[in-house]
VEXDREN-747940 format. One record per residue (C-alpha): residue number from 1; z, x, y. Coordinates in nm, 4 decimals, decimal comma, always signed. Layout:
BEGIN
NUM:Z:X:Y
...
! end
This chain:
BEGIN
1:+8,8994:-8,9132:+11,9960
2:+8,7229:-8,6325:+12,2009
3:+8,7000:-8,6128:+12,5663
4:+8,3004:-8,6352:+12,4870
5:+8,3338:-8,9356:+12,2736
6:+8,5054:-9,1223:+12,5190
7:+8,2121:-9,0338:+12,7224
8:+7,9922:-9,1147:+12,5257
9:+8,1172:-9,4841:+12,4552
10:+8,1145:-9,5232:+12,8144
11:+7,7224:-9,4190:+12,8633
12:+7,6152:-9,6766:+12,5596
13:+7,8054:-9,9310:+12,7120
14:+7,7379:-9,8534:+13,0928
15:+7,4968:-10,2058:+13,1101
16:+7,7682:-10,4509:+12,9300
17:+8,0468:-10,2356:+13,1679
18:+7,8292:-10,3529:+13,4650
19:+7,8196:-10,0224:+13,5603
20:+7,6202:-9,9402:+13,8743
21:+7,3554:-9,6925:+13,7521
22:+7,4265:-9,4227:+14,0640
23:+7,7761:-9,3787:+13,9339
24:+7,8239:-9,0431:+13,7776
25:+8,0812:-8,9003:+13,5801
26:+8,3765:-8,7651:+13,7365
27:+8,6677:-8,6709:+13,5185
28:+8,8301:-8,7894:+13,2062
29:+9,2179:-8,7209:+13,1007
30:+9,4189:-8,8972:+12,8113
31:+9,7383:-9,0847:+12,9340
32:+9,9699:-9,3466:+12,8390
33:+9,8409:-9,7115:+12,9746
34:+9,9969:-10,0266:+12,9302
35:+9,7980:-10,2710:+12,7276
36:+9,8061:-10,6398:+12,7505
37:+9,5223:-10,8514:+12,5656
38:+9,5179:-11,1185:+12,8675
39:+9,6457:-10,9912:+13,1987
40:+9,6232:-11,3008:+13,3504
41:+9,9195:-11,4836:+13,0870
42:+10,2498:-11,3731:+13,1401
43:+10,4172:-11,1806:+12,8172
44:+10,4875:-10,8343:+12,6383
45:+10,2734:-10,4994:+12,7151
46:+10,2439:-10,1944:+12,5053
47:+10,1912:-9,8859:+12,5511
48:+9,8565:-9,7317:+12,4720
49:+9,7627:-9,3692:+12,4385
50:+9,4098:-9,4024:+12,6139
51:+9,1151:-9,2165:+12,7912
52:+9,0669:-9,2783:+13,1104
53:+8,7127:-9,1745:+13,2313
54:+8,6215:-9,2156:+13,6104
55:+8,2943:-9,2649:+13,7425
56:+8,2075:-9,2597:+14,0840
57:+7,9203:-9,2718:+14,3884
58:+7,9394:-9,3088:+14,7188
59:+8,0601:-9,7123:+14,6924
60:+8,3277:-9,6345:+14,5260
61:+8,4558:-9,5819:+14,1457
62:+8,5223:-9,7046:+13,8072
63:+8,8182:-9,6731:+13,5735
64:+8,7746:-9,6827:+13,1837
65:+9,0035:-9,7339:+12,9729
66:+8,9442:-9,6369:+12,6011
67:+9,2201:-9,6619:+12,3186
68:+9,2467:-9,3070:+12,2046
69:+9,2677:-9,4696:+11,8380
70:+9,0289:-9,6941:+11,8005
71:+8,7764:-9,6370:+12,0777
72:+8,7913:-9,9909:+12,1760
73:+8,7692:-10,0420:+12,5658
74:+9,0745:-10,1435:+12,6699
75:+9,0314:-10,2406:+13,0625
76:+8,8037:-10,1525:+13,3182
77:+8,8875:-10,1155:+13,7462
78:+8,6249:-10,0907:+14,0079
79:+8,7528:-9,9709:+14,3811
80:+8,6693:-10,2822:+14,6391
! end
């Protein structure tokens, strides 16, 4: 994937991401996450080549996390 697709996937699904609509992008870098499908149950994690595209505003930020293969959303973080 692209650094602009990764945007991009982010924008469509800014509503379903509960994504404050003052947040603007910030950055976006590819790195290696680790993946679990349920954080909350203990087991393995994988690795995950990803995109990680920030958003921010003055109450704070969000973290995406999109597989770099598949474009899926892997995980979203907010700041408190």
């Amino acid at each position: 994937m692209t650094k602009q697709e990764t945007i991009e996937i982010v924008e469509r699904n800014r509503e379903m991401l509960q994504i404050d609509p003052e947040m603007v992008y910030e950055s976006a870098e590819r790195a290696i996450v680790e993946y679990k499908e349920d954080r909350e149950i203990p087991g393995l994690v994988e690795d995950r080549i990803a995109w990680i595209v920030t958003l921010s505003c003055r109450l704070g930020f969000v973290e995406v996390q999109i597989d770099d293969k598949t474009g899926s959303i892997l995980w979203v973080r907010r700041s408190a």
